[in-house]
mmCIF file of the N, C-alpha and C atoms, coordinates in Angstrom:
data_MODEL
# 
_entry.id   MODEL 
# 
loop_
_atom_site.group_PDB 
_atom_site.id 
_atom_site.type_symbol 
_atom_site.label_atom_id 
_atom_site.label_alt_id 
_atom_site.label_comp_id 
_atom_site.label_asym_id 
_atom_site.label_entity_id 
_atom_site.label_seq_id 
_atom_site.pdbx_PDB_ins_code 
_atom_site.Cartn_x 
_atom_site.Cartn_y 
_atom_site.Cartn_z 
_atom_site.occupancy 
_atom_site.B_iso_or_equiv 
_atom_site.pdbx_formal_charge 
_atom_site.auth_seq_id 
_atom_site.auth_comp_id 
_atom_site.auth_asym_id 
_atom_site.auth_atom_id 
_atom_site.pdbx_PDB_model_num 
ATOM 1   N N  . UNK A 1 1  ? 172.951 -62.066  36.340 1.00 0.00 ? 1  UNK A N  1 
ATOM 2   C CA . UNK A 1 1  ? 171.987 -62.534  37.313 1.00 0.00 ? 1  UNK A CA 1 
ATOM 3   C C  . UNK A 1 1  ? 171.666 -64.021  37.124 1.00 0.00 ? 1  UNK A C  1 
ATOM 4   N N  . UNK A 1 2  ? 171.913 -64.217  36.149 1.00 0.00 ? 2  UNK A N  1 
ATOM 5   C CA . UNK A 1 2  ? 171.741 -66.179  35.478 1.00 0.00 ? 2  UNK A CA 1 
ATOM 6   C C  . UNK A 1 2  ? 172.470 -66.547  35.856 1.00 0.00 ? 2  UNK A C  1 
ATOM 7   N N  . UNK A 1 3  ? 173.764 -66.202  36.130 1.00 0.00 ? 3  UNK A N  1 
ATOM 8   C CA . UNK A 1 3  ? 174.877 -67.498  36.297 1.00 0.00 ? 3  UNK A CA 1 
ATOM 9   C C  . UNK A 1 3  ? 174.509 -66.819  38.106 1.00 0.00 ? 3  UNK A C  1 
ATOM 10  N N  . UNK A 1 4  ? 174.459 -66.092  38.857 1.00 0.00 ? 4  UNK A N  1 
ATOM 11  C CA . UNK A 1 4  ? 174.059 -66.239  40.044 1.00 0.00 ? 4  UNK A CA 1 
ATOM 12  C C  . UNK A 1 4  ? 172.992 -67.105  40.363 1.00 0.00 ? 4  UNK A C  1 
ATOM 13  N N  . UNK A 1 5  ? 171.870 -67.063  39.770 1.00 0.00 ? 5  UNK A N  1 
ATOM 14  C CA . UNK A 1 5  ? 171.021 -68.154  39.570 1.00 0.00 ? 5  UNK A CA 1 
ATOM 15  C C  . UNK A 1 5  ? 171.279 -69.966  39.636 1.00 0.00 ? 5  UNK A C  1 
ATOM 16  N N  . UNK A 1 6  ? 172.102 -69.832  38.620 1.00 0.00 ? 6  UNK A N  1 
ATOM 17  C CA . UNK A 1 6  ? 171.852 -71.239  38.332 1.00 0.00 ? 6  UNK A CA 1 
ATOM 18  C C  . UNK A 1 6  ? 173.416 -71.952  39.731 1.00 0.00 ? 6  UNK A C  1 
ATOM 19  N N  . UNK A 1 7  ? 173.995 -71.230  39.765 1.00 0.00 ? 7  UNK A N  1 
ATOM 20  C CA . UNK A 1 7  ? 175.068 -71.177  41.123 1.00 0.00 ? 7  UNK A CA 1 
ATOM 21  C C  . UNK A 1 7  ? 174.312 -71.764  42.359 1.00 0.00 ? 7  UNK A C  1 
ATOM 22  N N  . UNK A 1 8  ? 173.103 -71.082  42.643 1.00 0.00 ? 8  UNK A N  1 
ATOM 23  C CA . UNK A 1 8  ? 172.432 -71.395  43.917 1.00 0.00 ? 8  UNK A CA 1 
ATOM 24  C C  . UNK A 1 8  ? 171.862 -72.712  43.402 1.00 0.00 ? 8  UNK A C  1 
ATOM 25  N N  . UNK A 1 9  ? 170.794 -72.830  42.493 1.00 0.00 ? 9  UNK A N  1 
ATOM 26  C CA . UNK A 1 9  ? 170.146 -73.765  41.964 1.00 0.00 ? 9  UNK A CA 1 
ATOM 27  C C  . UNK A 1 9  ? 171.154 -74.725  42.323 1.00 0.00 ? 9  UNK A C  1 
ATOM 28  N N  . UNK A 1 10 ? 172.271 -74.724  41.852 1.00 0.00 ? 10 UNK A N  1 
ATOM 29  C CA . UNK A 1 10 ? 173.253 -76.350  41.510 1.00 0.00 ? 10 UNK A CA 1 
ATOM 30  C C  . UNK A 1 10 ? 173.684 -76.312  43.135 1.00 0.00 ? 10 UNK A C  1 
ATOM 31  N N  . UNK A 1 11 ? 173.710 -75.556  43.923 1.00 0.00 ? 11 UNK A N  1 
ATOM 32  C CA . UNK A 1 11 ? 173.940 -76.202  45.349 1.00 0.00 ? 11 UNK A CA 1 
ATOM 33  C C  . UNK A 1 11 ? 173.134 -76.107  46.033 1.00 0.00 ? 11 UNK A C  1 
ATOM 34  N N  . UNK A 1 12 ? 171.930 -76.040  45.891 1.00 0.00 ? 12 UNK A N  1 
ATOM 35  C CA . UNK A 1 12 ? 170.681 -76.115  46.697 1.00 0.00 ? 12 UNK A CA 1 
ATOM 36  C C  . UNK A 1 12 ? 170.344 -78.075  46.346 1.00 0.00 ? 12 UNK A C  1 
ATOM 37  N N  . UNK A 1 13 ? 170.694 -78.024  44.508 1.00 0.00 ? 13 UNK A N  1 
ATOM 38  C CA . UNK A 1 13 ? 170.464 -79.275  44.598 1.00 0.00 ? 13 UNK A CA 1 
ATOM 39  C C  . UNK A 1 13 ? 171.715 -80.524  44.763 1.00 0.00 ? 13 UNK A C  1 
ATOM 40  N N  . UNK A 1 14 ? 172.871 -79.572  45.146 1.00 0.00 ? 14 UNK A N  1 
ATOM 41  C CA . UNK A 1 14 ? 173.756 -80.541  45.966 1.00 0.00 ? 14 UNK A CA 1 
ATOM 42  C C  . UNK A 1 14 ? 173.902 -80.889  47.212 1.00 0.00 ? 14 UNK A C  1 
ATOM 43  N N  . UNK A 1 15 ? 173.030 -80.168  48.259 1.00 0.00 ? 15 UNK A N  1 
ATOM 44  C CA . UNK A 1 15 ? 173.061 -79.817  49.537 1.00 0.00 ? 15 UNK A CA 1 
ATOM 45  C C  . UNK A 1 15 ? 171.481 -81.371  49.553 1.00 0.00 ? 15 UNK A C  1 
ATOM 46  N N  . UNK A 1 16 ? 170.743 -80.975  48.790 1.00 0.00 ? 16 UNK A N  1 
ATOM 47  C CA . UNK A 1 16 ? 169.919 -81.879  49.027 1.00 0.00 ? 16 UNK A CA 1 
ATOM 48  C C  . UNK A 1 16 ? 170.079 -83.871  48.485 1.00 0.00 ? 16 UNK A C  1 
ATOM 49  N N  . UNK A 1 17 ? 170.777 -83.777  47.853 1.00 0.00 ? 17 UNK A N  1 
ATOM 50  C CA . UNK A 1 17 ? 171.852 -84.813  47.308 1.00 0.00 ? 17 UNK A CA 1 
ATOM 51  C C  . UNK A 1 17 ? 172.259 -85.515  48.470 1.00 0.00 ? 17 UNK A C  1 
ATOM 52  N N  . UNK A 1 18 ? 172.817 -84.920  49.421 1.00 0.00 ? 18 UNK A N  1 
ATOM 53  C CA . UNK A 1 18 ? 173.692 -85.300  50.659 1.00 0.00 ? 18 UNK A CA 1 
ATOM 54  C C  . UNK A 1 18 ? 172.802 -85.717  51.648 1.00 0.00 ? 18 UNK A C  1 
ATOM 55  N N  . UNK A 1 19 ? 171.675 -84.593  52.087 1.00 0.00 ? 19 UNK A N  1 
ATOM 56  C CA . UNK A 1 19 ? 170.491 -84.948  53.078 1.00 0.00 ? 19 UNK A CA 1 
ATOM 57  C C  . UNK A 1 19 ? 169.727 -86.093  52.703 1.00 0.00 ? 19 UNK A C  1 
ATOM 58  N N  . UNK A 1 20 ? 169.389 -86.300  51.048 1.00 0.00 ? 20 UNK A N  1 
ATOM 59  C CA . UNK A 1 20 ? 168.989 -87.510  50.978 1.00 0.00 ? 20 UNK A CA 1 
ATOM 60  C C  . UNK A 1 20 ? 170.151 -88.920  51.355 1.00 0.00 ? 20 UNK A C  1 
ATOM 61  N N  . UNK A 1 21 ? 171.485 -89.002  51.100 1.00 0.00 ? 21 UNK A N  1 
ATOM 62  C CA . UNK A 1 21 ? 172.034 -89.750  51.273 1.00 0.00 ? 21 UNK A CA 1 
ATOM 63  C C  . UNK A 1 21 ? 172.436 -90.082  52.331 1.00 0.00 ? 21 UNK A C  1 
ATOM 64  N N  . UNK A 1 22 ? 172.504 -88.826  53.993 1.00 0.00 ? 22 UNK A N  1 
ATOM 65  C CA . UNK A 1 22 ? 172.558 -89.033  55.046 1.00 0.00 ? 22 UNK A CA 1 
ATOM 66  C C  . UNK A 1 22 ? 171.377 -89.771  55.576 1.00 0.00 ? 22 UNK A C  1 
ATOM 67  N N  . UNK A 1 23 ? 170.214 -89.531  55.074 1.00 0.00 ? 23 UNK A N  1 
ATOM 68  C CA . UNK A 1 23 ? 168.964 -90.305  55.662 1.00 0.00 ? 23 UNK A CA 1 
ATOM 69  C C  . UNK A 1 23 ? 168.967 -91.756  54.907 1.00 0.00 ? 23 UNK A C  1 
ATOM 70  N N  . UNK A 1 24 ? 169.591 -92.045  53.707 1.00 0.00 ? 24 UNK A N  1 
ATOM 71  C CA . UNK A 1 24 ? 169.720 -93.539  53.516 1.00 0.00 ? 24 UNK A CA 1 
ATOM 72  C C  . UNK A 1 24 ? 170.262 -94.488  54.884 1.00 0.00 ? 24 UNK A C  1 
ATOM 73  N N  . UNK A 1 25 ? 171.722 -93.769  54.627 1.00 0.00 ? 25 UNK A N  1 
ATOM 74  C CA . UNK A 1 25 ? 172.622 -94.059  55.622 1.00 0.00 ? 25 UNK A CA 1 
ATOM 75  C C  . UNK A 1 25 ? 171.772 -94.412  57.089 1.00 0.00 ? 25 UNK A C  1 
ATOM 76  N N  . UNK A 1 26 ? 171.192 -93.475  57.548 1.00 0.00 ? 26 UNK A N  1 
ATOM 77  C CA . UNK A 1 26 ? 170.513 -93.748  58.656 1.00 0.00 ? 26 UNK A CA 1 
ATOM 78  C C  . UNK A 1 26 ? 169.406 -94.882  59.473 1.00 0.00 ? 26 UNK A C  1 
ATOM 79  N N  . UNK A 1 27 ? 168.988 -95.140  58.137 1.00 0.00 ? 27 UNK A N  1 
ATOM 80  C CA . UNK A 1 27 ? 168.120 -95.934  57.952 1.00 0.00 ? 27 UNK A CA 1 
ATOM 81  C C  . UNK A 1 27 ? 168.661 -97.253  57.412 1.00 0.00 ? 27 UNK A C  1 
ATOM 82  N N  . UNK A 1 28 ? 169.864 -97.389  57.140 1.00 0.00 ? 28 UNK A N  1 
ATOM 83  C CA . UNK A 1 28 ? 171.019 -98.653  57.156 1.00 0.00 ? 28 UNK A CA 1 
ATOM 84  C C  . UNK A 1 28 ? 170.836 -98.970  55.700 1.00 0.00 ? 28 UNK A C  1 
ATOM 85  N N  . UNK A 1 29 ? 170.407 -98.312  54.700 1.00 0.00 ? 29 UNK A N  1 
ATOM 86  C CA . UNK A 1 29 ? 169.836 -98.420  53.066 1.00 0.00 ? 29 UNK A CA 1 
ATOM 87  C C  . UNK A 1 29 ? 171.244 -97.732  52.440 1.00 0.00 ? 29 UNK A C  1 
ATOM 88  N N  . UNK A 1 30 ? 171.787 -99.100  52.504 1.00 0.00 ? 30 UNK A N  1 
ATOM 89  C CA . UNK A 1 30 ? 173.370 -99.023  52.062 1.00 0.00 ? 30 UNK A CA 1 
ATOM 90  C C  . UNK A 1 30 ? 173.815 -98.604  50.494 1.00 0.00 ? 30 UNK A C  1 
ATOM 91  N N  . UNK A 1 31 ? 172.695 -99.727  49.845 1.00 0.00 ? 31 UNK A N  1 
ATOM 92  C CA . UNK A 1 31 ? 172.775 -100.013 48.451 1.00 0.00 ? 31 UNK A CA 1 
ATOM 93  C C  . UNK A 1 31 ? 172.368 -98.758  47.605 1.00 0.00 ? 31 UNK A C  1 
ATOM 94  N N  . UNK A 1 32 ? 170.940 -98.161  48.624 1.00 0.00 ? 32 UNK A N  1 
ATOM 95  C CA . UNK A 1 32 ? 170.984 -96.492  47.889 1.00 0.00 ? 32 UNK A CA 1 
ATOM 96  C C  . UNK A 1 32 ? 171.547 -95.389  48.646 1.00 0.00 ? 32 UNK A C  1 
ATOM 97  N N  . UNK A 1 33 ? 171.863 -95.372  49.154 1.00 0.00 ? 33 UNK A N  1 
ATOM 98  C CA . UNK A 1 33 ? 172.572 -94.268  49.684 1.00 0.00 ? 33 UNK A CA 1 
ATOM 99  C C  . UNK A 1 33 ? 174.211 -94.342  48.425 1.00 0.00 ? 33 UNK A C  1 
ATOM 100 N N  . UNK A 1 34 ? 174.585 -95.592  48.554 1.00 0.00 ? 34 UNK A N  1 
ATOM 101 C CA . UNK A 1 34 ? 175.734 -95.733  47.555 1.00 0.00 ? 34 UNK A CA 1 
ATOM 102 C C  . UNK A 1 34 ? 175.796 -95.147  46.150 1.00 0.00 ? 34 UNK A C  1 
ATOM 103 N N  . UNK A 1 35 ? 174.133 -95.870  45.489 1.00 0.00 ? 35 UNK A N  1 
ATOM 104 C CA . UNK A 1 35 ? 174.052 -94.779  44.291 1.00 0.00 ? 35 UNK A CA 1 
ATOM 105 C C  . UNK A 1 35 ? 173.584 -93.779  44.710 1.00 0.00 ? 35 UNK A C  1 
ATOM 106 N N  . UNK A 1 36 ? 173.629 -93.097  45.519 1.00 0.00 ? 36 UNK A N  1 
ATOM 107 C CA . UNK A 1 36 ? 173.196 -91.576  45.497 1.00 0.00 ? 36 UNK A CA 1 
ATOM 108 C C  . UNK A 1 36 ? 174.781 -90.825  45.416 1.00 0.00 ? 36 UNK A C  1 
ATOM 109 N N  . UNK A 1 37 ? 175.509 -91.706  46.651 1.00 0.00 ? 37 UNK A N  1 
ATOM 110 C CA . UNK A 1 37 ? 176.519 -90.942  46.690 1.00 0.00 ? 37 UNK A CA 1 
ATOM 111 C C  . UNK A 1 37 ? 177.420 -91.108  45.118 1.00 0.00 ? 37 UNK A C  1 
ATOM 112 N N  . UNK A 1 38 ? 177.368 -91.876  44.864 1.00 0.00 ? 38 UNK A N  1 
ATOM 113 C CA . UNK A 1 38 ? 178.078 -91.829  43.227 1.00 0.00 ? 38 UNK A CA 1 
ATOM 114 C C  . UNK A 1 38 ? 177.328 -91.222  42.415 1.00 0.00 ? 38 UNK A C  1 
ATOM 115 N N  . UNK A 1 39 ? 176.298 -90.909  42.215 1.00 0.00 ? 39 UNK A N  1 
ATOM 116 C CA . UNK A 1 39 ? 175.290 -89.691  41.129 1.00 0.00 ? 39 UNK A CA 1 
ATOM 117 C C  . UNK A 1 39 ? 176.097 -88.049  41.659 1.00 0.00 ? 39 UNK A C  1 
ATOM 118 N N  . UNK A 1 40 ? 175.874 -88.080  42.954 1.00 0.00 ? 40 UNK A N  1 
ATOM 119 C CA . UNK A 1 40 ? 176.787 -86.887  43.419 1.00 0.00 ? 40 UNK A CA 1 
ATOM 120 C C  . UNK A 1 40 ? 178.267 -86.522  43.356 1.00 0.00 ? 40 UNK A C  1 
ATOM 121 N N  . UNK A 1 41 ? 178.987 -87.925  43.136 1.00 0.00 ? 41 UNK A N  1 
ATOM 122 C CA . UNK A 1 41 ? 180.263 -87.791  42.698 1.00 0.00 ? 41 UNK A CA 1 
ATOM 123 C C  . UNK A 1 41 ? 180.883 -87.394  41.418 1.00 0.00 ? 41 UNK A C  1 
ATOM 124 N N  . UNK A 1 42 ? 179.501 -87.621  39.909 1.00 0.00 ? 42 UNK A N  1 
ATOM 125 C CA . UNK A 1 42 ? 179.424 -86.761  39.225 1.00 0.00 ? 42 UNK A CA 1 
ATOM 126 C C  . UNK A 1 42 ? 179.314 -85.398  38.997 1.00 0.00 ? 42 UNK A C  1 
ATOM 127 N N  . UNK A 1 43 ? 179.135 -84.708  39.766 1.00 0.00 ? 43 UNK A N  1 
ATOM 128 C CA . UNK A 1 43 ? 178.238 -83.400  40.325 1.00 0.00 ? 43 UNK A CA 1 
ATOM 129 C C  . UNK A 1 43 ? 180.227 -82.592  40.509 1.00 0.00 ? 43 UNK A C  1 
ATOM 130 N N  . UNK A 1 44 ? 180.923 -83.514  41.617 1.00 0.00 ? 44 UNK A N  1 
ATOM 131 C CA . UNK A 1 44 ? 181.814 -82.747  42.487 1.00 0.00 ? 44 UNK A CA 1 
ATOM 132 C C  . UNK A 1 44 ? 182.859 -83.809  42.579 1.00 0.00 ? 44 UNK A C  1 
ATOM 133 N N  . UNK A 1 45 ? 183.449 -84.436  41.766 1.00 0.00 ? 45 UNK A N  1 
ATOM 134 C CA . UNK A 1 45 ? 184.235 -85.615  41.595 1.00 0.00 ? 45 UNK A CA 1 
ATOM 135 C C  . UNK A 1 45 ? 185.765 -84.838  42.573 1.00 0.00 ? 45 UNK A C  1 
ATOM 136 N N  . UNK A 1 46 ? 185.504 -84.142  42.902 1.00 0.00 ? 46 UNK A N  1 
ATOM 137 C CA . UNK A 1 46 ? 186.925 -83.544  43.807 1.00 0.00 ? 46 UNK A CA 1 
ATOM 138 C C  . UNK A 1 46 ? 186.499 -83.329  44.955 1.00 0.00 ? 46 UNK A C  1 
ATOM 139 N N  . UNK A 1 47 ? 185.511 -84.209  45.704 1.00 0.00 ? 47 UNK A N  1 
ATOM 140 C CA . UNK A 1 47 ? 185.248 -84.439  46.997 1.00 0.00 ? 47 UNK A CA 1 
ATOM 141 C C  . UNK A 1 47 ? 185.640 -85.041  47.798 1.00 0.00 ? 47 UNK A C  1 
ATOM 142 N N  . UNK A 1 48 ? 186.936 -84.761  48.923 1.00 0.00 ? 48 UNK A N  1 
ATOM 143 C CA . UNK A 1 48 ? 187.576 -86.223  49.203 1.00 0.00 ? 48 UNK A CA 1 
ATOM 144 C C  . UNK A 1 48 ? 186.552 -86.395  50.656 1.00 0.00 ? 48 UNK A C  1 
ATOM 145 N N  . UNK A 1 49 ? 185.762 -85.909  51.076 1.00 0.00 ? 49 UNK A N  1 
ATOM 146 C CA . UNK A 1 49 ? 184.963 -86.216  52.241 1.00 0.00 ? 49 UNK A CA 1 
ATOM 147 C C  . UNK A 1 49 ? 183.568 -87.500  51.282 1.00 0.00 ? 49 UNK A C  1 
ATOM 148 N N  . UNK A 1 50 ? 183.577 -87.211  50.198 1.00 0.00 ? 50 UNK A N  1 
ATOM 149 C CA . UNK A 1 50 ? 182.273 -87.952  49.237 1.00 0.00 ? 50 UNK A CA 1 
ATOM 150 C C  . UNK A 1 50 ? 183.111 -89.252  49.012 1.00 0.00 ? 50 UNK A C  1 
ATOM 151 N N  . UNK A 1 51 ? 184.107 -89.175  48.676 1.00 0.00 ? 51 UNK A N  1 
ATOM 152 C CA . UNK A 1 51 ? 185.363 -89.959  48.518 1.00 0.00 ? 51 UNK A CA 1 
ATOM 153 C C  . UNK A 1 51 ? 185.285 -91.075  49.481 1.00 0.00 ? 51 UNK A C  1 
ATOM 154 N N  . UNK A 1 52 ? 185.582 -90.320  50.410 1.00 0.00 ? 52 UNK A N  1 
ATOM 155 C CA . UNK A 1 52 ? 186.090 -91.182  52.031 1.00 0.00 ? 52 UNK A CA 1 
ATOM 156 C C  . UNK A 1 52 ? 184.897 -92.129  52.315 1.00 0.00 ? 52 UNK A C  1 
ATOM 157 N N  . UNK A 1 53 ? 183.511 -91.501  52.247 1.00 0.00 ? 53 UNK A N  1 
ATOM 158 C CA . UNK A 1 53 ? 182.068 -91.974  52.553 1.00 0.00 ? 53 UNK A CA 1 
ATOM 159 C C  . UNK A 1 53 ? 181.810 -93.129  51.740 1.00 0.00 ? 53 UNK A C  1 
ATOM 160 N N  . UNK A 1 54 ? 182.123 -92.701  50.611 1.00 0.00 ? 54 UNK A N  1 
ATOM 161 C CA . UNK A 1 54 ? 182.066 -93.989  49.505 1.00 0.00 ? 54 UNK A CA 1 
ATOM 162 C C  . UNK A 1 54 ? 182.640 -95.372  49.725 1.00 0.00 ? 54 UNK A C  1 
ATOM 163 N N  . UNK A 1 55 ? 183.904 -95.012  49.900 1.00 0.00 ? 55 UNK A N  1 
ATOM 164 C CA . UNK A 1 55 ? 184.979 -95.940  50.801 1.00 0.00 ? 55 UNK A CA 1 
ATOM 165 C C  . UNK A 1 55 ? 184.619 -96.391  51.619 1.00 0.00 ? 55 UNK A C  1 
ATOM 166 N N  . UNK A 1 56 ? 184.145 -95.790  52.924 1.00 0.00 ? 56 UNK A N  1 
ATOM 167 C CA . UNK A 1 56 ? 183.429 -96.673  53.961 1.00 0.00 ? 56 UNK A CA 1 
ATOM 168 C C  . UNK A 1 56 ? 182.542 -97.210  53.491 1.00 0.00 ? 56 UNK A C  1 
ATOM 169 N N  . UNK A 1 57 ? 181.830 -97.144  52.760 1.00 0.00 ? 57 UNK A N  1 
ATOM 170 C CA . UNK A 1 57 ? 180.435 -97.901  52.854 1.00 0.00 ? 57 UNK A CA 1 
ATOM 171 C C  . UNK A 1 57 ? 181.295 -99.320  51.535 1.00 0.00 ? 57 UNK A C  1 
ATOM 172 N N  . UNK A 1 58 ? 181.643 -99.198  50.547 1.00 0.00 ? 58 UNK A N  1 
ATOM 173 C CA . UNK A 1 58 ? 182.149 -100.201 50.071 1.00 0.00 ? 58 UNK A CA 1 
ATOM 174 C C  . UNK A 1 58 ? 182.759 -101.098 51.239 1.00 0.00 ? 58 UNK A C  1 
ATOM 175 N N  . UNK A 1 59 ? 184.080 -100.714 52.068 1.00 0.00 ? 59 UNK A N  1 
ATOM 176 C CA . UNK A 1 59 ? 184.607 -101.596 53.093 1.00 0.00 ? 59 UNK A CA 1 
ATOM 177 C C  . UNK A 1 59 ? 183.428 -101.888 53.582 1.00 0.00 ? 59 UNK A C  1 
ATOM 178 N N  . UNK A 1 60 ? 182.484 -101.871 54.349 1.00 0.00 ? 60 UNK A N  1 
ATOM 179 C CA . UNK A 1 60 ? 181.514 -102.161 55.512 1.00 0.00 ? 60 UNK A CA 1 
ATOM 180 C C  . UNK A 1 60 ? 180.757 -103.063 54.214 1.00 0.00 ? 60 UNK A C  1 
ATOM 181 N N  . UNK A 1 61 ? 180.823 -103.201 52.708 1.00 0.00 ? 61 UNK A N  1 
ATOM 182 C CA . UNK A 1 61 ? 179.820 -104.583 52.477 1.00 0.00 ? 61 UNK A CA 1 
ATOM 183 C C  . UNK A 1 61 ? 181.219 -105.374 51.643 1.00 0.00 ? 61 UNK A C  1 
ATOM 184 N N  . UNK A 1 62 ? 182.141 -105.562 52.106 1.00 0.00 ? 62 UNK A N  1 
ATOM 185 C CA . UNK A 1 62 ? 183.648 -106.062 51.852 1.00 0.00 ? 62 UNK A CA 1 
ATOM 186 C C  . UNK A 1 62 ? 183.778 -106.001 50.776 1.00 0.00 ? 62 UNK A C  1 
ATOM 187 N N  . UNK A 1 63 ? 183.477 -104.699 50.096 1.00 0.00 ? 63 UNK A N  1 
ATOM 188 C CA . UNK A 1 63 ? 184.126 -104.633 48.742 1.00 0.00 ? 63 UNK A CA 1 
ATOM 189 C C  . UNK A 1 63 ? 185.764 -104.300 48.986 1.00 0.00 ? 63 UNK A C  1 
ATOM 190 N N  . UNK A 1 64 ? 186.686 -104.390 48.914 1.00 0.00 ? 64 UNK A N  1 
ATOM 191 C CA . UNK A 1 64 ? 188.036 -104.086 49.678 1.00 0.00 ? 64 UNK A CA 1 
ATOM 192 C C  . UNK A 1 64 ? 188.312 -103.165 48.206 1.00 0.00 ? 64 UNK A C  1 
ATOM 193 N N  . UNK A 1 65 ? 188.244 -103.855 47.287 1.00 0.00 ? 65 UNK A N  1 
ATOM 194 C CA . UNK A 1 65 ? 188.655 -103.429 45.973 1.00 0.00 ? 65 UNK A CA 1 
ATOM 195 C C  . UNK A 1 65 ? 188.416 -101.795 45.456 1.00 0.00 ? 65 UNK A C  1 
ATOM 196 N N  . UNK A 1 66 ? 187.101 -101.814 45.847 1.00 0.00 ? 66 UNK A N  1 
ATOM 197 C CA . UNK A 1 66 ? 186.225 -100.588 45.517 1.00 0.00 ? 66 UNK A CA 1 
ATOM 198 C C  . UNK A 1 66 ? 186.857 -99.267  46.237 1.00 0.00 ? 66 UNK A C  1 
ATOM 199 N N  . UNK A 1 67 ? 186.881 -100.039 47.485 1.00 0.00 ? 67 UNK A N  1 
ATOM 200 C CA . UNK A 1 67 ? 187.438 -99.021  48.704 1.00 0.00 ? 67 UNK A CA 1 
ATOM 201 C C  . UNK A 1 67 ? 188.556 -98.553  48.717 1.00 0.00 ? 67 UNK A C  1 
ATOM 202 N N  . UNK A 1 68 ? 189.656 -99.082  48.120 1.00 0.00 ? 68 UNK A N  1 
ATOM 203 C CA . UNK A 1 68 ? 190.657 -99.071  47.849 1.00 0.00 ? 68 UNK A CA 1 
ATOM 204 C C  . UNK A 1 68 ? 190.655 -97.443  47.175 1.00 0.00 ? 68 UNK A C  1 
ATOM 205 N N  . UNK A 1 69 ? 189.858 -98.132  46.238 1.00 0.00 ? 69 UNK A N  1 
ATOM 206 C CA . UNK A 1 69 ? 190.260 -97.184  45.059 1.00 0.00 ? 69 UNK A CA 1 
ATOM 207 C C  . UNK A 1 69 ? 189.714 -95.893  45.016 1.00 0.00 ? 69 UNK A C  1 
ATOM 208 N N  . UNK A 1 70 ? 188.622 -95.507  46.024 1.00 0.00 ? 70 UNK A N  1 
ATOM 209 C CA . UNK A 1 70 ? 188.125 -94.219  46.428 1.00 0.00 ? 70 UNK A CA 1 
ATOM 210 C C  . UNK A 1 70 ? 189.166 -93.397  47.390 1.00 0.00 ? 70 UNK A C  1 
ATOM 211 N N  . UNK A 1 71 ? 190.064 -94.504  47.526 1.00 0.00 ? 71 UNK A N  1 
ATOM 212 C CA . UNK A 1 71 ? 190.998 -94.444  48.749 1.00 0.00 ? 71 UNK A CA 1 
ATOM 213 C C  . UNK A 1 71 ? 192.060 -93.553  47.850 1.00 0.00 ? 71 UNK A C  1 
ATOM 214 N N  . UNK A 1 72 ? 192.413 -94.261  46.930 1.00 0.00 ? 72 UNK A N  1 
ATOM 215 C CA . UNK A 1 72 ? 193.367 -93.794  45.580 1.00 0.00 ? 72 UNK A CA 1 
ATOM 216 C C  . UNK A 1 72 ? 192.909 -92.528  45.212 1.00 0.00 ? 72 UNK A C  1 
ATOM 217 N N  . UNK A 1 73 ? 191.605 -92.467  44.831 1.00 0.00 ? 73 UNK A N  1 
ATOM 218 C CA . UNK A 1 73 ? 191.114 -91.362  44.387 1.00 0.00 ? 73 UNK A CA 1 
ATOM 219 C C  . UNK A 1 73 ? 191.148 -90.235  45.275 1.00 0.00 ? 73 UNK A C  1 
ATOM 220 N N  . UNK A 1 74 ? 191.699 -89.949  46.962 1.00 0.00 ? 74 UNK A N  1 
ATOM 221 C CA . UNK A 1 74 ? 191.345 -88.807  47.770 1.00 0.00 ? 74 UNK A CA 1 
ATOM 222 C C  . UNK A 1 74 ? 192.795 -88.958  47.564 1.00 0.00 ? 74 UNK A C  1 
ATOM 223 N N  . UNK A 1 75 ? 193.937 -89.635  47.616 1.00 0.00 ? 75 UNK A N  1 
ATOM 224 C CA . UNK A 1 75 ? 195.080 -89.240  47.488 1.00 0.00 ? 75 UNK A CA 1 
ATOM 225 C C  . UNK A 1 75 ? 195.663 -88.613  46.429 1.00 0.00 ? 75 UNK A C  1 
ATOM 226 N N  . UNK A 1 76 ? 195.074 -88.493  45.533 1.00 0.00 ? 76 UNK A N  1 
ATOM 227 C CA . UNK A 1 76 ? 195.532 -87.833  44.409 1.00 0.00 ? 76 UNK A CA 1 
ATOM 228 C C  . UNK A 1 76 ? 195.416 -86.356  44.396 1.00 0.00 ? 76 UNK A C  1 
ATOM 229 N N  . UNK A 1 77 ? 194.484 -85.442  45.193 1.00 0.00 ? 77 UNK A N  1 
ATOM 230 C CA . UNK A 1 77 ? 194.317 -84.405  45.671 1.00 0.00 ? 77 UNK A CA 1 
ATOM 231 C C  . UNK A 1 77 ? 195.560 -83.848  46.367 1.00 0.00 ? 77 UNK A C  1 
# 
């Protein structure tokens, strides 16, 4: 019943991870939404949709470099 537990727990608080980082986003709060989405990339580092998001938002403040390499990182999947 614990590991059912703590199962929900860890995606209740990954689900909310995202809602906070969609409302950065929304609100054009680039710089945190970015560390949010990389705190969450710890969480689920085999996300290529977290991946891709990351990527955009590096390209859109011309990190090319950064972007690249999130880019690298969904191809490896």
């Amino acid at each position: 019943m614990n590991i059912i537990k703590k199962i929900i727990e860890s995606t209740l608080e990954l689900s909310i991870y995202y809602i906070i980082n969609y409302r950065y986003e929304l609100i054009g709060n680039k710089d945190q939404a970015m560390d949010f989405y990389q705190q969450l990339l710890n969480f689920v580092p085999s996300d290529p949709s977290l991946l891709v998001k990351l990527s955009d938002i590096a390209d859109a403040e011309n990190d090319k470099q950064q972007s690249l390499s999130y880019l690298t990182d969904v191809s490896s999947f």
